[in-house]
C-alpha positions in Angstrom: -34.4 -50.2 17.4 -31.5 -47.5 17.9 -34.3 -44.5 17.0 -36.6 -46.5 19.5 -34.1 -46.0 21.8 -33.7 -42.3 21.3 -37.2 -41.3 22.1 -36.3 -39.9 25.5 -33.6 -37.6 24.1 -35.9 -36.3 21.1 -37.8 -33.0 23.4 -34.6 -32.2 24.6 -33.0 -32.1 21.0 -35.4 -30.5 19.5 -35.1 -27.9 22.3 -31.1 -27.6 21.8 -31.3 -28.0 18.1 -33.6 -24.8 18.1 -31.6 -22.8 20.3 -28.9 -23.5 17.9 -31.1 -22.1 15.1 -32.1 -18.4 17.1 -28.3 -17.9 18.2 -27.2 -18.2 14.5 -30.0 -15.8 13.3 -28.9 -13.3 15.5 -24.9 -14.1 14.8 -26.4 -13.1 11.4 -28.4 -9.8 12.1 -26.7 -9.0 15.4 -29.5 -6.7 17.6 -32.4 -7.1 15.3 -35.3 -8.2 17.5 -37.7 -10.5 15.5 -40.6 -12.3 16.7 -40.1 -15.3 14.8 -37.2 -15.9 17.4 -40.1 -16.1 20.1 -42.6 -18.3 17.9 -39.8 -20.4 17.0 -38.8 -20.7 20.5 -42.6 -21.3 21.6 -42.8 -23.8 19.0 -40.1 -25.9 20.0 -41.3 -26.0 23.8 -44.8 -27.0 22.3 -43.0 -29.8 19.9 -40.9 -31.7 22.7 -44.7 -31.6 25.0 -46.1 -33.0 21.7 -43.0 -35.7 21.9 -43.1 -36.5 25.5 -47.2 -37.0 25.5 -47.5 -39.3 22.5 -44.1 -41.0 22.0 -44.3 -44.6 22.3 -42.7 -46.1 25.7 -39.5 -47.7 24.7 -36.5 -49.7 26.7 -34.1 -47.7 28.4 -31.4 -46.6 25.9 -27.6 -48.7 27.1 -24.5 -46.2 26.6 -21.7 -48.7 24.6 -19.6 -50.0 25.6 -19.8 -49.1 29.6 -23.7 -51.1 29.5 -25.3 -48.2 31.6 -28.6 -47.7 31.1 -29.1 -43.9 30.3 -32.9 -42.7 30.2 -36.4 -44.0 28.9 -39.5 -42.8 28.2 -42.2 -43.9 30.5 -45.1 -42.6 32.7 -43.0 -39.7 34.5 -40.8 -38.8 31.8 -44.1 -38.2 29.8 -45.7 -36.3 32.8 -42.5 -34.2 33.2 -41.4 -33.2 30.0 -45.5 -32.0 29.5 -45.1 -29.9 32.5 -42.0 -28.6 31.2 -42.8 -27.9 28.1 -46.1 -26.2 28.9 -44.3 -23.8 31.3 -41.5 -22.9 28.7 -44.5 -22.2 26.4 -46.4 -19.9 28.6 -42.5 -18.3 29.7 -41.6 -17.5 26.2 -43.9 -14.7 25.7 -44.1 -13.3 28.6 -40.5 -13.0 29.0 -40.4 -11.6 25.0 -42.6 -8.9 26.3 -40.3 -7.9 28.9 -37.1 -8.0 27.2 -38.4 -5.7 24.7 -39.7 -3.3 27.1 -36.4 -3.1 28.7 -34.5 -3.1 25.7 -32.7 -6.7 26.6 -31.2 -9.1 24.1 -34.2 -11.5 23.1 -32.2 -13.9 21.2 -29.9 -15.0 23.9 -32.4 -15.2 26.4 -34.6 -17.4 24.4 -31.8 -19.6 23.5 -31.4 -20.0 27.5 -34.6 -20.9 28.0 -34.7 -23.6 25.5 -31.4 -24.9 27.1 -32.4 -25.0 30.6 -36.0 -27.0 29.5 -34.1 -29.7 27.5 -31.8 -29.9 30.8 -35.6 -30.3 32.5 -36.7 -32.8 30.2 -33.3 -35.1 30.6 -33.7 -34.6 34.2 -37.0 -36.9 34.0 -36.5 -39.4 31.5 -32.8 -40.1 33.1 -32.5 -43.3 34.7 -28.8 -42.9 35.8 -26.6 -40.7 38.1 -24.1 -39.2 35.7 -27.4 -38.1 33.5 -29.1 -37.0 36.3 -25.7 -34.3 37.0 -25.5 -33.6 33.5 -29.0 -32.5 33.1 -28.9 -31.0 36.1 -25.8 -28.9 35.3 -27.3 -27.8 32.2 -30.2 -26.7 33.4 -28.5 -24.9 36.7 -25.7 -23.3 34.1 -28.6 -21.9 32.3 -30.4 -20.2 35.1 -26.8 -18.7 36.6 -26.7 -16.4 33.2 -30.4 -15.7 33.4 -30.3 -14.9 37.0 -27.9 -12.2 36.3 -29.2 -11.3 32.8 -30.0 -7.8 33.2 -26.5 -6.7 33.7 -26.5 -3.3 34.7 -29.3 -3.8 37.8 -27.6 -4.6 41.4 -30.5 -7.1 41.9 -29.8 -9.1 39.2 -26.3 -9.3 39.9 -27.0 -10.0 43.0 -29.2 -13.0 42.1 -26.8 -14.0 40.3 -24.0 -14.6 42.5 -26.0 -16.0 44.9 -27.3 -19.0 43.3 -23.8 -19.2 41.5 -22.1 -20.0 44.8 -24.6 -21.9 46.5 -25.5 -23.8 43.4 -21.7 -24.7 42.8 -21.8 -25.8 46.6 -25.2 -28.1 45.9 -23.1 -29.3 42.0 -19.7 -30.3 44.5 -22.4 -32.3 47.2 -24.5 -34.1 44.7 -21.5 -35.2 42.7 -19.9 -36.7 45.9 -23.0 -38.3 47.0 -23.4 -40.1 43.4 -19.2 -41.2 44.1 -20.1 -42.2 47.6 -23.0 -44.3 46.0 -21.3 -45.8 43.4 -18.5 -47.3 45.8 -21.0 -49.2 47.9 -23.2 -50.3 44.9 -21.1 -50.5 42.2 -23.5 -48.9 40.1 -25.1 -45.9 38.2 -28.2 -47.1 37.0 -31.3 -46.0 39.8 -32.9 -49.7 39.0 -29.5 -51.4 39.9 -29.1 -49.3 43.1 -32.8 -49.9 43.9 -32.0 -53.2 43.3 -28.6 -53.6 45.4 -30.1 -51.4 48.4 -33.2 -54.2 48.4 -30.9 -56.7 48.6 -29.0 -55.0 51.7 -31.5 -54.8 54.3 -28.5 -52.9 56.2 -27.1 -50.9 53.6 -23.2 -50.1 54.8 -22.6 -46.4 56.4 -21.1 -45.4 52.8 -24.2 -45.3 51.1 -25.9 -44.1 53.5 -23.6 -40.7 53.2 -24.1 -41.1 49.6 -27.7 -40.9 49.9 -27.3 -38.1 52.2 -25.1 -36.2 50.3 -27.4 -36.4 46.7 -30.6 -35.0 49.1 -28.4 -32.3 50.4 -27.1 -31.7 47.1 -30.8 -31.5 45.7 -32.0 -29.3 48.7 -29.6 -27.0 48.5 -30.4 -26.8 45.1 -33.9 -25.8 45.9 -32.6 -23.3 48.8 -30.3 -21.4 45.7 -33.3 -21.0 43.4 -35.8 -19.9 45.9 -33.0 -17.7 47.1 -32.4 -16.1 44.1 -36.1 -15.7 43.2 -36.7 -13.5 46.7 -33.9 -11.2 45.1 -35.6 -10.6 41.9 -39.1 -10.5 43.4 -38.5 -7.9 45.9 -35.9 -6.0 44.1 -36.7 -6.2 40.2 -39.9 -6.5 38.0 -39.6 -9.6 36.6 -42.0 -11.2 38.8 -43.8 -13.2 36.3 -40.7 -14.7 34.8 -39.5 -15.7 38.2 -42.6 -17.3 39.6 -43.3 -20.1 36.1 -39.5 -20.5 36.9 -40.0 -21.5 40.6 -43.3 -23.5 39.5 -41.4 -25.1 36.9 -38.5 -25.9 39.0 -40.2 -27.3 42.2 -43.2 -29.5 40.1 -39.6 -31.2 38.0 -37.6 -31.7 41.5 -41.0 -33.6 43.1 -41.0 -35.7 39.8 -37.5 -36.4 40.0 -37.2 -37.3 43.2 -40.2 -39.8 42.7 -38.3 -41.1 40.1 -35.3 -42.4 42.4 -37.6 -44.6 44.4 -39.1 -46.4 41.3 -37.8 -49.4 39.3 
């Protein structure tokens, strides 16, 4: 029954658990570039699509002993984490190509990617707040180090520091909306505030902030990533990378957002 309950979290491991894998080869044979790293990398994104298409719906896995129910598996996890995983896939080599051409790390940059797609993945199949920031954090910490990965171009750095602070700003507004939330409701489960906001045909002016706050905090989001992908469009190369980023991005936050109005 425990493994049942895991089904959720097993893309996003995979994902993690390969990154793992390409940052130790290249602790091992520090700037060799191998295109194993990318097929591995590929592979991985292919796996957890493979995971979220045919995994078998299962009930939402409870965190001991605080009883909150975490993530599950079902129609729009499956939906997202195939999306997802089919735009890491098609990311992977074109980015490869690029990095070589330019004579970037590959390793790290892979490893990133793989990090901020199992952040993705979570995002979906999360049926709780604090999951929701988690997944969201790790997929935003990601894209801050990508943003500025090409160090020594002003664009990038740019970029970078742009979504950095407004990102932050959008992390500080979506945490206080879930606090805000979670004092009127007394809950961090989506069904339970579904549930509690049903049974308030007047929900009381706290929530109401609360609910504010998490759409600002998801909008401004959004406004960071678009931001930062005007930066590296009109300033940098790297438009390909940029635009399966901004699909990728915008298809996962109309999924999540469905998710938050459904049982």
């Amino acid at each position: 029954m425990f493994a049942a309950d895991l089904l959720p979290y097993v893309g996003p491991l995979m994902l993690i658990a390969t990154a793992g894998l390409i940052l130790l080869s290249e602790a091992l044979e520090p700037g060799e570039v191998h295109a194993g790293q990318a097929w591995l990398a590929g592979a991985a994104f292919v796996a957890a699509g493979a995971a979220a298409l045919f995994g078998q719906a299962g009930p939402p896995l409870t965190l001991f002993p605080l009883g909150m129910s975490m993530g599950v598996l079902d129609g729009l996890a499956r939906a997202g984490g195939v999306v997802i995983a089919f735009a890491g896939a098609l990311t992977v080599p074109l980015s490869y190509d690029d990095l070589r051409r330019r004579g970037l790390p590959v390793a790290e940059h892979l490893a990133l990617l793989l990090f901020a797609g199992a952040g993705l993945i979570l995002w979906v199949a999360a049926r709780n707040l604090v999951l929701l920031f988690l997944a969201l954090e790790l997929f935003s910490l990601s894209l801050y180090v990508l943003a500025g990965y090409a160090r020594e171009s002003a664009p990038s750095r740019e970029a970078a520091l742009k979504y950095f602070l407004l990102g932050s700003f959008a992390s500080a507004l979506f945490l206080l909306g879930i606090a805000f939330v979670y004092s009127a409701a007394g809950t961090l489960d989506l069904a339970g505030v579904q549930w509690w906001e049903q049974e308030h045909r007047t929900p009381p002016p706290v929530f109401l902030v609360g609910a504010a706050l998490l759409l600002a905090g998801l909008a401004f989001k959004v406004a960071a990533f678009l931001s930062k992908i005007r930066v590296t469009r009109a300033r940098t190369a790297r438009r390909s990378m940029s635009a399966l980023s901004a699909t990728r991005k915008v298809c996962v936050n109309c999924l999540a957002l469905s998710s938050m109005s459904l049982p």
